[in-house]
N, C-alpha and C positions, 0 to 999 in steps of 0.2 A: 504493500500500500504506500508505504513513502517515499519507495523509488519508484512508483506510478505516479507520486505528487511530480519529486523533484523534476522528471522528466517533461510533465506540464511545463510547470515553470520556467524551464529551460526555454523550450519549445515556444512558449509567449512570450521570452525577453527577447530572442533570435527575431522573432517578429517586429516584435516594438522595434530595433534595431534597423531593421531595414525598411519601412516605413517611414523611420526618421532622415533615415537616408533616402528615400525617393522623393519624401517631402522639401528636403534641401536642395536635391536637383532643380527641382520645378520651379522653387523661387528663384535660386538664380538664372535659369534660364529663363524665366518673366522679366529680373531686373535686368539682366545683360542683352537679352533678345538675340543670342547667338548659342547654340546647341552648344553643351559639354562633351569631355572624351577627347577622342586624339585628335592632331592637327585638321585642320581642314585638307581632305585630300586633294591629289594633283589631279589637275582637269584631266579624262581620259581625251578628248581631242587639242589636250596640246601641241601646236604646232612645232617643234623642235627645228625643224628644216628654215620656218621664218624666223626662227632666234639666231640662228648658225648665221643666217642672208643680214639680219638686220641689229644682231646684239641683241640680249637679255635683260628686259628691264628687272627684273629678279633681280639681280647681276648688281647693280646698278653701285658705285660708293666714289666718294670725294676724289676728285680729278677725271672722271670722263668727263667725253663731250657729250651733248645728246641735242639733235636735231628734230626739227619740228617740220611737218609740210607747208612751204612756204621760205624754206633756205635759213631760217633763223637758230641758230646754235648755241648753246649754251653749255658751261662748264658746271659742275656739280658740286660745290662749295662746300656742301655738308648733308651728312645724312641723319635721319630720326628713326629709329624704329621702337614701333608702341608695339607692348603684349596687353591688351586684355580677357582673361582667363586661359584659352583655347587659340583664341583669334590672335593675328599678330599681321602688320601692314607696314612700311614704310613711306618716310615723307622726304622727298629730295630738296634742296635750298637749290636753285638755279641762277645763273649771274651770266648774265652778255655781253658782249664788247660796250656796250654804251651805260652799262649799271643799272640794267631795268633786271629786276630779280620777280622770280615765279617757283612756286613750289609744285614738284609734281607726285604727286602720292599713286603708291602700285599697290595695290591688295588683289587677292586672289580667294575666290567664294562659290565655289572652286574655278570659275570662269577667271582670267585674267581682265582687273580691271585699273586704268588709268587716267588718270584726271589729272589737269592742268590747273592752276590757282593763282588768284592772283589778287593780290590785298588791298581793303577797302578802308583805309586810313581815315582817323574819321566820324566814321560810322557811331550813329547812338543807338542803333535797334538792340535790342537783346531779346536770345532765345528763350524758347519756353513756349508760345502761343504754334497751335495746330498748323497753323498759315501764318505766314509771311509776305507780306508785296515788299517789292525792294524791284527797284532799277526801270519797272515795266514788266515784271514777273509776278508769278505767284508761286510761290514756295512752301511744301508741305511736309510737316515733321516728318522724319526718316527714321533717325535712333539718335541716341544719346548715353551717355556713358561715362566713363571716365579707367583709364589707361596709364601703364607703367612705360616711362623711354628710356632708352640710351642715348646717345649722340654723338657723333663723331665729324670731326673735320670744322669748319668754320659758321656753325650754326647760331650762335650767340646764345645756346641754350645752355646750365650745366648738364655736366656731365649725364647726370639721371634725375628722374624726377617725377614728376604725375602731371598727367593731363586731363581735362575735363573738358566733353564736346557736345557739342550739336549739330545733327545733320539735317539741313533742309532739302529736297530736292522740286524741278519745276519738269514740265515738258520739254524735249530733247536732250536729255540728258545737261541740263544747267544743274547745278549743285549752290548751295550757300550752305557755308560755314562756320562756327563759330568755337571757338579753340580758346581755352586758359592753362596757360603752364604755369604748376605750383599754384602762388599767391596772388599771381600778376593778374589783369582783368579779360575782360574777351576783346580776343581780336577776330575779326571778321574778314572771310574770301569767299570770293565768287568762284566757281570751278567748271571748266565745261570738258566731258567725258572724252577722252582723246579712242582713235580705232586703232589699231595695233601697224597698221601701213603707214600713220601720221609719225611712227618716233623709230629715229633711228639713234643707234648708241653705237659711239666708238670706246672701244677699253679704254683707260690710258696707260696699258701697255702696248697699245697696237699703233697710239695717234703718230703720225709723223714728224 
């Protein structure tokens, strides 16, 4: 009879146990809005043969070139890379012969995607409302979060740190932004979704 109890009791904490744990999954999969577990996997239709032809924005870190369509080049000043939980993307610092600087962010979901950005100095709207107009747009809450980085190269950031975001997005792929590193306030970018034939990368082990 008492090892019929114990065996209960057993049996109902094993339970209570994993319940607590499937209830933890779900909350932070509410708050994060990005699935748990292992990495986001590699797109099965990655194209390897156009990475070979045009560089790997993957790839990407302080001193390549990276070209745009339309002949304009840029050098890569510094890089950011955010993990939050599972999820993890980076953010490029871009500088061109005349000092017009753009950030371009790679994530991959499992699709490769890439956005161009470009800061709205300035700016007093702040995130939080469902919709946004700004510019002649309407922009509609995306996700929001907040993220661990590293930094390397000439980013003005430290070393590591936390960020806190908001993503808006509008029709064809236009993006707004709003980004706080650490303590500091939001800053705001406009981003429009680049096609994977618009960017070409040179190493800069290969530049000439």
């Amino acid at each position: 009879m008492d090892g019929s109890v114990a065996y209960l009791l057993a049996t109902m904490g094993c339970l209570v146990v994993a319940a607590g744990v499937a209830v933890a999954a779900w909350v932070q999969r509410r708050t994060s809005g990005r699935p748990l577990g292992a990495p986001v996997a590699e797109d099965p239709l990655h194209d390897r043969d156009v990475d070979a032809l045009r560089g790997d924005p993957r790839r990407l870190k302080p001193g390549d070139l990276v070209e745009f369509s339309g002949g304009i080049t840029y050098v890569v000043r510094g890089s950011v890379r955010l993990v939050e939980g599972a999820w993890s993307w980076t953010e490029h610092l871009l500088d061109d012969a005349d000092g017009t600087r753009r950030w371009l962010s790679v994530a991959e979901d499992p699709e490769l995607e890439l956005v161009l950005w470009a800061a709205e100095p300035g700016t007093t709207i702040t995130p939080g409302a469902p919709t946004i107009d700004f510019a002649g747009r309407r922009y509609r809450w995306s996700e929001s979060g907040q993220a661990r980085y590293t930094a390397v190269g000439a980013t003005t950031l430290d070393p590591s740190g936390t960020l806190r975001y908001h993503d808006y997005q509008a029709s064809g792929g236009a993006r707004l932004s709003f980004e706080a590193y650490g303590e500091a306030g939001w800053e705001v970018a406009r981003g429009e979704q680049l096609h994977r034939s618009e960017v070409m990368i040179y190493p800069r082990g290969e530049v000439a």
